[in-house]
ROBA-856526 format. One line per field, with one value per residue (C-alpha): x, y, z; residue number from 1. Coordinates in Angstrom, 2 decimals. Layout:
BEGIN
X <- c(X_...)
Y <- c(Y_...)
Z <- c(Z_...)
k <- c(NUM_...)
END
This chain:
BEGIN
X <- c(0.00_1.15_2.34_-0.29_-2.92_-2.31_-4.34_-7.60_-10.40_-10.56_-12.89_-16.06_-14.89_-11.45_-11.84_-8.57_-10.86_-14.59_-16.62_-18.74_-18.27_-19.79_-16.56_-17.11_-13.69_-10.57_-7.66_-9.63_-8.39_-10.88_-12.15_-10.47_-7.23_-7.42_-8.19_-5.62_-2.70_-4.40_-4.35_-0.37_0.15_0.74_-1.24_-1.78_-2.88_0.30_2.48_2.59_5.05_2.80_-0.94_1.16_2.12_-1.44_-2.83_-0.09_-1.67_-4.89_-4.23_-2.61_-5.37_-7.93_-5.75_-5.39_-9.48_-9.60_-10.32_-9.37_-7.23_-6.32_-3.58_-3.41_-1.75_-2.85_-0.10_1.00_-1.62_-2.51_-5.76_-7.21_-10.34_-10.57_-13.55_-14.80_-14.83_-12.14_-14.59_-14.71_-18.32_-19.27_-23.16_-21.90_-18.89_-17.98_-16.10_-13.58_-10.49_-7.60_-5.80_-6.03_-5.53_-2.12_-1.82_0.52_2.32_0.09_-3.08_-0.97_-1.71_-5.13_-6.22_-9.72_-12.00_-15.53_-16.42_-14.54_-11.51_-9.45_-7.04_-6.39_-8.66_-10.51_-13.86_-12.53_-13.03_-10.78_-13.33_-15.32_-11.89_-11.44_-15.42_-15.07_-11.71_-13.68_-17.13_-14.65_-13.48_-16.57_-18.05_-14.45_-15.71_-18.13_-16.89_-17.36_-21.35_-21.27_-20.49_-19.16_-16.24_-14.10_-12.55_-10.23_-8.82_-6.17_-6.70_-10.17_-8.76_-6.80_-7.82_-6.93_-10.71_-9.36_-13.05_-13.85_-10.58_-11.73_-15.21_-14.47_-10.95_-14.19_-14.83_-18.21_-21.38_-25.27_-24.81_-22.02_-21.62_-19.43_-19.61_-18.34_-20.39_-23.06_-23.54_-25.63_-26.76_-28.53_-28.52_-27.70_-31.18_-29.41_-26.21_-25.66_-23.79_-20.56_-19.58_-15.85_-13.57_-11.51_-12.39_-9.25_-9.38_-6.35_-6.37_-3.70_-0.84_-0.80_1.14_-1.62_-1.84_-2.99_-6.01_-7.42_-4.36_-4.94_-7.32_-7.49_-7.92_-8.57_-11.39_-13.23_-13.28_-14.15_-17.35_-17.80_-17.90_-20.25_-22.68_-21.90_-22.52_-25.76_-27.48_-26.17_-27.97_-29.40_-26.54_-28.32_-28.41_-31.26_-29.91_-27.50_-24.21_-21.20_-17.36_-14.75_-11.56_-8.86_-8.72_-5.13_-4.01_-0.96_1.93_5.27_4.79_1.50_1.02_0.73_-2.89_-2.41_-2.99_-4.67_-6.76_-7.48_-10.06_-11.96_-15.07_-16.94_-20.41_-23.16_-26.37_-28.87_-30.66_-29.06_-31.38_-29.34_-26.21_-27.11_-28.78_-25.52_-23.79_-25.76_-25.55_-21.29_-21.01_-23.45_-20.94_-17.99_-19.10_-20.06_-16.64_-14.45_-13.35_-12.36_-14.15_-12.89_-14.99_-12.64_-14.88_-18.81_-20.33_-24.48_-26.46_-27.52_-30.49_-30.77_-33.79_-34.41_-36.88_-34.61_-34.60_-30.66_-30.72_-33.89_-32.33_-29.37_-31.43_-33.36_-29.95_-28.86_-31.86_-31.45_-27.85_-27.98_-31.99_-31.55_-33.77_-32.07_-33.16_-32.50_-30.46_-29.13_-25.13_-23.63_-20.47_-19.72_-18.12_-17.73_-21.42_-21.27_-19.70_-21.68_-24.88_-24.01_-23.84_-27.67_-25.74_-27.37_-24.34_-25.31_-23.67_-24.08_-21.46_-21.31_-21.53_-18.31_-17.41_-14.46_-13.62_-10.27_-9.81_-7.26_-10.73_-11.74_-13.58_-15.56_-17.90_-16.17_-19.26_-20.97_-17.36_-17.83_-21.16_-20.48_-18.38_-22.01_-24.28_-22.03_-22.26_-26.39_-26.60_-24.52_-26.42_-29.50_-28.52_-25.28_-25.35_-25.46_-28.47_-26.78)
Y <- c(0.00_3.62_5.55_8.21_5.81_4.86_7.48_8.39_9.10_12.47_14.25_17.13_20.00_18.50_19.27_16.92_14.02_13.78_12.02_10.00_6.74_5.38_5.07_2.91_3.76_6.38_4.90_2.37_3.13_4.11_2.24_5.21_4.93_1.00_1.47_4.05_1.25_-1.88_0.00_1.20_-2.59_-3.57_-6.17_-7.02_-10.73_-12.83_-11.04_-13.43_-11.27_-8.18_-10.37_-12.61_-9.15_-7.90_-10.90_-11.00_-7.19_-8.41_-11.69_-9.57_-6.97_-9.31_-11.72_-8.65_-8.84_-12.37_-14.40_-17.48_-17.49_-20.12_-19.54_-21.73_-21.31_-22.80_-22.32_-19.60_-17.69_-17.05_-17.55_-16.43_-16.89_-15.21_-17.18_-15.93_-19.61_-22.19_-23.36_-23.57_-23.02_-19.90_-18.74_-15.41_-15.64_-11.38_-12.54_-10.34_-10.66_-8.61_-8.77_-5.90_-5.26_-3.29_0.23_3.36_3.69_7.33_5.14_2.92_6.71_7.08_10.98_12.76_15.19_16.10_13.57_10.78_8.43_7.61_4.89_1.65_-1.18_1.21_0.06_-3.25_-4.62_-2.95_-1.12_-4.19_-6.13_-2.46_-1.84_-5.83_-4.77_-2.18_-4.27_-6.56_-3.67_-2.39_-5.63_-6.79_-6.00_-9.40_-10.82_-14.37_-13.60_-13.46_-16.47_-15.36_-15.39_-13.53_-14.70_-13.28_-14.40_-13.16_-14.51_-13.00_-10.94_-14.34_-17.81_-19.62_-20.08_-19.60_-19.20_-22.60_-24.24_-23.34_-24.18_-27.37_-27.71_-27.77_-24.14_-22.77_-20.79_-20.30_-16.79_-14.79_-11.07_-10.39_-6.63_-7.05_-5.90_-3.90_0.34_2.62_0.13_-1.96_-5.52_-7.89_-10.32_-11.24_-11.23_-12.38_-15.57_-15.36_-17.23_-16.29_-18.49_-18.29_-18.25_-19.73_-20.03_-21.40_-21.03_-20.92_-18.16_-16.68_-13.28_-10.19_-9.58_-13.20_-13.94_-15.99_-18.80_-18.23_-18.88_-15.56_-16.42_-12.91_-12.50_-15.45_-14.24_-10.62_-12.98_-15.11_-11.89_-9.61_-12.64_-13.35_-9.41_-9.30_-11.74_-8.89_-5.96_-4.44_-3.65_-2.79_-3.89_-5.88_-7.87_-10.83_-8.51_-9.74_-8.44_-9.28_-8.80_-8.81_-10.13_-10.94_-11.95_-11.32_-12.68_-12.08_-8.97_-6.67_-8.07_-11.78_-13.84_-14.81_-18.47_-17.96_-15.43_-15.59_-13.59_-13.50_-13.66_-12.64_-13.24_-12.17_-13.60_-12.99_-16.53_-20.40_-21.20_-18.93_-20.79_-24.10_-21.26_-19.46_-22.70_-24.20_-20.65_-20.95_-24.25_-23.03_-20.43_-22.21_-25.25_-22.67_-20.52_-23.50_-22.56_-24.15_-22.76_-23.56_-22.78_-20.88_-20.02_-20.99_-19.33_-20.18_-16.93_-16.66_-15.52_-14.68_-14.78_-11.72_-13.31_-15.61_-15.30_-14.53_-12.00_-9.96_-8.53_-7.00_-4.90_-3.84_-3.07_-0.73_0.94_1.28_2.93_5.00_5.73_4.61_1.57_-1.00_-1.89_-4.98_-4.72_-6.56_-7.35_-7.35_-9.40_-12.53_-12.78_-15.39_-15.48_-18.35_-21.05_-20.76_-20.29_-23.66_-24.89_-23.91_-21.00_-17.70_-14.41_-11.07_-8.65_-5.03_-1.97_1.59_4.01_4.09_4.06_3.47_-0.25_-0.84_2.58_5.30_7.21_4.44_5.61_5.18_7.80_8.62_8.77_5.41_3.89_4.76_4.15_0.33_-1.33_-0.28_-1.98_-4.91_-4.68_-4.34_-6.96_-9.39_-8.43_-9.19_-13.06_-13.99_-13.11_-16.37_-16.44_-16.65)
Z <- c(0.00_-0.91_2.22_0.96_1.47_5.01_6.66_4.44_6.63_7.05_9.54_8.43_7.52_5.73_2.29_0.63_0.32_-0.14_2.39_0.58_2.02_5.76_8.21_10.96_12.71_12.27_10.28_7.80_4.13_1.99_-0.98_-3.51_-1.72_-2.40_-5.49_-6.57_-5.29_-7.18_-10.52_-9.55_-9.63_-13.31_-13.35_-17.15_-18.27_-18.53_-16.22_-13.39_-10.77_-11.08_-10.63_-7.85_-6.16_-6.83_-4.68_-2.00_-1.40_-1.48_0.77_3.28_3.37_3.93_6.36_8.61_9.43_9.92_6.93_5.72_2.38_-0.17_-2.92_-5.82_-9.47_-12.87_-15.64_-13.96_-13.36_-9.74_-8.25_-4.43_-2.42_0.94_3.35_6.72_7.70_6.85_3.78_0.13_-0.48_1.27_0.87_-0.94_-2.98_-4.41_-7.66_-9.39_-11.84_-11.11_-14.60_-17.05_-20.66_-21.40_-21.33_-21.51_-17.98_-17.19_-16.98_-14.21_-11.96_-11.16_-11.69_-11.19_-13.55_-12.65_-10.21_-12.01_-11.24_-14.75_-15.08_-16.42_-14.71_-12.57_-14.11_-15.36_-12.64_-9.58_-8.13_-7.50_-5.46_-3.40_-2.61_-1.66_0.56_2.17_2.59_4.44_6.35_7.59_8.72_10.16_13.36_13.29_10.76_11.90_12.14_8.21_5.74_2.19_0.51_-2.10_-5.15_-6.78_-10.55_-13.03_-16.40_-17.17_-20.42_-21.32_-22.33_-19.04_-17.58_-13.98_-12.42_-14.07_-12.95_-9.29_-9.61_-10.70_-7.12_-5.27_-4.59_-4.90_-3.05_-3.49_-5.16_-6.75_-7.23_-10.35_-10.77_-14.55_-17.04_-15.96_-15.68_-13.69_-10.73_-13.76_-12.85_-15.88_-17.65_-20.05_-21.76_-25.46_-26.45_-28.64_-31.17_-32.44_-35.41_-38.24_-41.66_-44.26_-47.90_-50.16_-53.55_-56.27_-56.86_-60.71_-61.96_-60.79_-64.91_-65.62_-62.56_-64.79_-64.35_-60.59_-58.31_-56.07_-52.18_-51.45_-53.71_-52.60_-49.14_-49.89_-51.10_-48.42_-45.92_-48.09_-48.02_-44.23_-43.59_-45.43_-42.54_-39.78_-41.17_-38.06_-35.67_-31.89_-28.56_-29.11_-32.81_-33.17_-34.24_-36.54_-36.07_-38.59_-36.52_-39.18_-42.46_-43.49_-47.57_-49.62_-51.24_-51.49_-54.52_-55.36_-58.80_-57.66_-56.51_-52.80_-52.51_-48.48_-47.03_-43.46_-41.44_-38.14_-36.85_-33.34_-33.62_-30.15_-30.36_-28.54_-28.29_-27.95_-30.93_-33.14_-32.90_-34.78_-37.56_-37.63_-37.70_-40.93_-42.55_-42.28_-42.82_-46.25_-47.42_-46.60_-48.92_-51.61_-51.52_-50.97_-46.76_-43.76_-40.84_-37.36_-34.17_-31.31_-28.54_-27.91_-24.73_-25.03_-23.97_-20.31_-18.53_-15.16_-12.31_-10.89_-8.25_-7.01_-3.49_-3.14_-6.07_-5.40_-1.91_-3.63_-6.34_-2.83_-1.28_-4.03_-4.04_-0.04_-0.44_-3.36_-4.12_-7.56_-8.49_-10.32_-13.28_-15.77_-18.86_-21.86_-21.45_-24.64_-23.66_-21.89_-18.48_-15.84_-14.72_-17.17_-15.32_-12.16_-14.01_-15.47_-12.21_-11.20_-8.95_-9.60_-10.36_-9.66_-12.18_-11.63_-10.54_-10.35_-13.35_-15.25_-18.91_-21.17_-20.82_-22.23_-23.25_-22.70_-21.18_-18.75_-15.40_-12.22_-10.78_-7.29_-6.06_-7.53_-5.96_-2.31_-2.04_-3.62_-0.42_1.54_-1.07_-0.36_3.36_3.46_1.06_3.36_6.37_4.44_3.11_4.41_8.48_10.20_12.90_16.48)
k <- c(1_2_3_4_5_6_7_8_9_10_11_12_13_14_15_16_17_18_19_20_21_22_23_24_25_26_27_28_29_30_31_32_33_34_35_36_37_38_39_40_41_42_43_44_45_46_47_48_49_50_51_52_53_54_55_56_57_58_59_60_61_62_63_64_65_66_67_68_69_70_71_72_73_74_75_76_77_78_79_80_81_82_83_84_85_86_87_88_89_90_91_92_93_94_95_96_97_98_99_100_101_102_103_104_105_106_107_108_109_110_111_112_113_114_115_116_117_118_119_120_121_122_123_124_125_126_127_128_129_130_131_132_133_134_135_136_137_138_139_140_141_142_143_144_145_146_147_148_149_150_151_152_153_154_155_156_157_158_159_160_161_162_163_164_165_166_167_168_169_170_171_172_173_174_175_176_177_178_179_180_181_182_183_184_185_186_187_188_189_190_191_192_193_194_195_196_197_198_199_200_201_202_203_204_205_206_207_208_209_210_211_212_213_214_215_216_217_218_219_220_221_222_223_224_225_226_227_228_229_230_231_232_233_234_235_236_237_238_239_240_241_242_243_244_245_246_247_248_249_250_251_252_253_254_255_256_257_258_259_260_261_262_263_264_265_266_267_268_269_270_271_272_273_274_275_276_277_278_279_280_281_282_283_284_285_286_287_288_289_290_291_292_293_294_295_296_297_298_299_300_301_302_303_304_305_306_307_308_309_310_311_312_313_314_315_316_317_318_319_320_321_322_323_324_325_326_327_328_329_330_331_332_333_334_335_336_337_338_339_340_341_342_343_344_345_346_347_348_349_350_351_352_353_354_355_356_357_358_359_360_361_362_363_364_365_366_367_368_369_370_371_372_373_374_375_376_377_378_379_380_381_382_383_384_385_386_387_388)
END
């Protein structure tokens, strides 16, 4: 922890530091001040020193107020959960990677502009580990009245499936919280499937003058994408959407046929019907332009109840702390939810307004941030306090 962050509370009429958060006690570090040293840690996906020394910081925050923590590592990456009882399958589990995407070094400082924090990771997803830090905090007190856990991952922007990996080493819960996706206190329905592959075409190299003694690879996928296109007319929030990531052709001069073209596909939809109608459909163009299509990723769309009896309090708690009423949205992305929906466990994913997800403009609304670690808290006292 920064030595500027040791001392944060700051008493009425102190005007360095907004008091927007509830402080139990003098001393305890507030959620910004967490938040401002987890995004000084480097932690982008594949550096293992910098997500280790991400979770050491973490482990010994939460170690300090009494709970339980397990380390583990797959290929490298690092993995913790944090339990308020030596257990693996807390009630509550608050789920959040700690890995970000790379950026310049200036988004490694977190600054402020009009009631917003800016800085790489501060919306995806550190807030959600230092409002969980701070929910810890306040509750640290009685800590071993309450049964939840934290987990905390570092390979959400890779490939590793870390949540999965630990889901499967016997860790697990009734509900999750995954703040990862969400905006304005709305609290996810749904959130589209993805699809994403490669598209490859060979054909046959000819001098650029003669095409006719060729067969042009290039060409023939330019045609299989302006017929792919034509089925993803309508981009919206509510439409199946199409990305072509790259396409990628050439030879070895300008004036010769390229004998492969490559390209890239990341397809949302909105429905688990669609995908066996989107599979048919490629499988259609890639017999009628001669391609080889090869499936990368599947994740089936993924609806969630809002009446289940574990999620319906925390809507209520939001709407308790901040006044705003939550309300239900479309996610456009996939996230982790996935793997314990697939397991019959319910996932909560909401979080404070921010904006700017892997962008050099990525925020959190100050505000929205301190008032998060107390939606936490009411929500815990609501489902998770264990009756004496």
């Amino acid at each position: 922890m920064s030595e500027g962050s040791k001392v944060c509370f700051h008493p009425p009429g102190e005007t360095n530091q907004p008091n927007f958060a509830i402080i139990n006690a003098m001393n305890r570090v507030s959620t910004e001040s967490i938040l401002r040293d987890l995004v000084a840690i480097r932690s982008v996906t594949g550096d293992f020193d910098s997500n280790n020394a991400g979770l050491t910081f973490i482990e010994s925050y939460l170690k300090e107020r009494g709970m339980h923590i397990h380390r583990q590592s797959n290929n490298g990456h690092g993995s913790l959960v944090a339990t308020t009882r030596d257990i693996k399958q807390p009630k509550v589990m608050l789920v959040a990677h700690l890995d970000v995407v790379p950026a310049p070094e200036h988004l490694f400082i977190v600054t402020e502009k009009d009631g917003k924090l800016y800085g790489r990771g501060v919306w995806d997803m550190k807030h959600a580990i230092a409002a969980f830090m701070t929910a810890t905090d306040l509750l640290a007190d009685e800590l071993a009245a309450y049964n939840f856990g934290i987990m905390i991952f570092t390979d959400d922007e890779g490939t590793d499936n870390q949540t999965e990996k630990l889901l499967k080493n016997g860790f697990s819960c009734e509900v999750a919280v995954l703040p990862d996706g969400s905006n304005d206190w709305q609290v996810e329905s749904v959130a589209k499937g993805v699809w994403s592959g490669r598209v490859r075409i060979e054909g046959k190299s000819s001098h650029g003058s003669r095409p006719w003694e060729g067969d042009s690879a290039s060409m023939r996928m330019v045609d299989f994408l302006y017929e792919l296109k034509s089925d993803f007319t309508d981009h919206g929030p509510a439409t199946n959407t199409l990305n072509i990531g790259f396409i990628q052709s050439g030879a070895s001069a300008w004036n010769q046929l390229p004998n492969v073209a490559e390209a890239t596909l990341d397809i949302r939809l909105l429905e688990e019907t669609g995908y066996r109608a989107i599979k048919d459909r490629l499988d259609m163009l890639a017999h009628k332009h001669r391609a080889i299509i090869e499936e990368a990723l599947w994740v089936p769309p993924i609806v969630h109840n809002h009446q289940h009896e574990l999620v319906k309090p925390f809507a209520e708690s939001i709407q308790e702390v901040t006044g705003v009423q939550a309300k239900e949205f479309v996610s456009f992305g996939a996230s982790d939810a996935r793997y314990f929906l697939a397991r019959g466990i319910p996932c909560i994913v909401t979080s404070p307004p921010g904006g700017g997800r892997h962008s050099e403009e990525e925020w959190i609304d100050k505000r929205g941030l301190a008032q998060f670690p107390n939606v936490i808290k009411r929500y815990l006292e609501k489902v998770a306090r264990v009756a004496s």
